[in-house]
C-alpha distance (Angstrom), angle and dihedral (degrees) to the residues before:
residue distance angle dihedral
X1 . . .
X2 3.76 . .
X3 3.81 122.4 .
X4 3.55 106.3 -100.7
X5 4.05 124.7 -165.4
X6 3.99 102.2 -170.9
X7 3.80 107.9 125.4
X8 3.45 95.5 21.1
X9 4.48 114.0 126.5
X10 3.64 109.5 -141.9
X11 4.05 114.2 -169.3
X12 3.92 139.0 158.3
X13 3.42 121.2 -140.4
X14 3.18 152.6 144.5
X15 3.88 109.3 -117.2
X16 4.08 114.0 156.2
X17 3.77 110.0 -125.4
X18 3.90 135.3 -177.8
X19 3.65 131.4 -94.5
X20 3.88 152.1 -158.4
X21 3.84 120.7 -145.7
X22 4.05 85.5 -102.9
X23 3.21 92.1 61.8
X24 4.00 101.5 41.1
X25 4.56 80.0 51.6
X26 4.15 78.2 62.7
X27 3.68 135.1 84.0
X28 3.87 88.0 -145.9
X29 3.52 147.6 3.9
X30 3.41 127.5 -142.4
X31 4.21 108.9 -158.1
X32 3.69 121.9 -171.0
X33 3.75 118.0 -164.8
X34 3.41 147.1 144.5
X35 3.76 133.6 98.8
X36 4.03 101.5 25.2
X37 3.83 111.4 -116.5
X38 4.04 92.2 27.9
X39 3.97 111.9 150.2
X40 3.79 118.9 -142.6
X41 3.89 149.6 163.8
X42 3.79 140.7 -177.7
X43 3.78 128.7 112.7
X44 4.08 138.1 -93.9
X45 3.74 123.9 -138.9
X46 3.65 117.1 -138.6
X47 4.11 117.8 -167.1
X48 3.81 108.6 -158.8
X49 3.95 123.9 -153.5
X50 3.78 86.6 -97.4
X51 3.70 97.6 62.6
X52 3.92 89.2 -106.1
X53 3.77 111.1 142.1
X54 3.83 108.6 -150.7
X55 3.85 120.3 -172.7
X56 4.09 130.9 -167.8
X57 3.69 130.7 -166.6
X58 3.56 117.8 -138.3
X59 3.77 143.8 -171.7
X60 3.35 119.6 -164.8
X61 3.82 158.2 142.8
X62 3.23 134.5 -119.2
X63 3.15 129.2 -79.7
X64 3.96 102.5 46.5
X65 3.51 140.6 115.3
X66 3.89 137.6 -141.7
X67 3.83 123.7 -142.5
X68 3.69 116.3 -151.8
X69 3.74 142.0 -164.9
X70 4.12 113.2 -155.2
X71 3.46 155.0 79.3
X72 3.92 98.4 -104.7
X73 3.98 126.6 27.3
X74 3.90 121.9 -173.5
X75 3.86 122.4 175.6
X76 3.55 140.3 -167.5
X77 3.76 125.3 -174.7
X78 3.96 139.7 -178.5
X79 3.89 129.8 -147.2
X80 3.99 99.6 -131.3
X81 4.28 90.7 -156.9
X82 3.45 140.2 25.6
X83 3.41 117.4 -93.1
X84 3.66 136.4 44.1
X85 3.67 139.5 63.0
X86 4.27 123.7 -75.2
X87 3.78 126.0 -164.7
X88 3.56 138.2 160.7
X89 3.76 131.9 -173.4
X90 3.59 126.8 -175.8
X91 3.79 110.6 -159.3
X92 3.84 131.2 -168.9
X93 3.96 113.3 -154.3
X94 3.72 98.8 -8.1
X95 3.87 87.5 -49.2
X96 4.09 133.5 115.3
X97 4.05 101.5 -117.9
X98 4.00 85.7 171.2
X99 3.93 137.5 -14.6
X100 4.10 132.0 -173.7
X101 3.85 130.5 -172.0
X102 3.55 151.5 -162.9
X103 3.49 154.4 -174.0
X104 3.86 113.0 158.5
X105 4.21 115.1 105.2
X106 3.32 108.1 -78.4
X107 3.75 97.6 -1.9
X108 4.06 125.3 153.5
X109 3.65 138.2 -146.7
X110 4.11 127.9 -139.8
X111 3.72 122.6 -159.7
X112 3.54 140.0 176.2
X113 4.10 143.7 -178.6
X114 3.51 97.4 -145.7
């Protein structure tokens, strides 16, 4: 089982969000919502002000969130089941920079600052 990213919406914006004082300590925050109780996997990319690019692995259900120290941040994600609805955001001082969803079985969702 591949990742697949047909009927997934990918869009920029510029949506104001709200935050906790972790995440206003971060450069970004990656949030992960949708249907409550939604498993999921994949990976974000983080670019530091070096030029190191650091990746992590996750597992996780939805809803969570990610803080995130760097100058770039790319994501990609991966429904576990069939049902239910995945998004992620990654926002940059309380605002959207980019957001991707899903809701077909098994579907993922690809985001990035930049």
């Amino acid at each position: 089982m591949g990742i697949g990213f047909i009927g997934a919406i990918f869009r920029g914006g510029n949506k104001t969000t709200t935050s906790s004082p972790e995440d206003e300590a971060s450069d970004f925050v990656i949030r992960v919502t949708g249907t409550d109780g939604t498993e999921f996997f994949g990976a974000y990319m983080t670019v530091t002000n070096d030029g190191k690019s650091v990746p992590k692995y996750v597992y996780g259900i939805v809803p969570t969130k990610y803080p995130i120290d760097g100058d770039i941040v790319s994501v990609s994600f991966q429904k576990k089941g069939k049902s239910g609805t995945l998004k992620v955001e990654i926002c940059k001082c309380n605002e959207v920079v980019a957001e991707s969803e899903t809701k077909i079985a098994y579907g993922a969702v690809s985001a990035s600052s930049v």
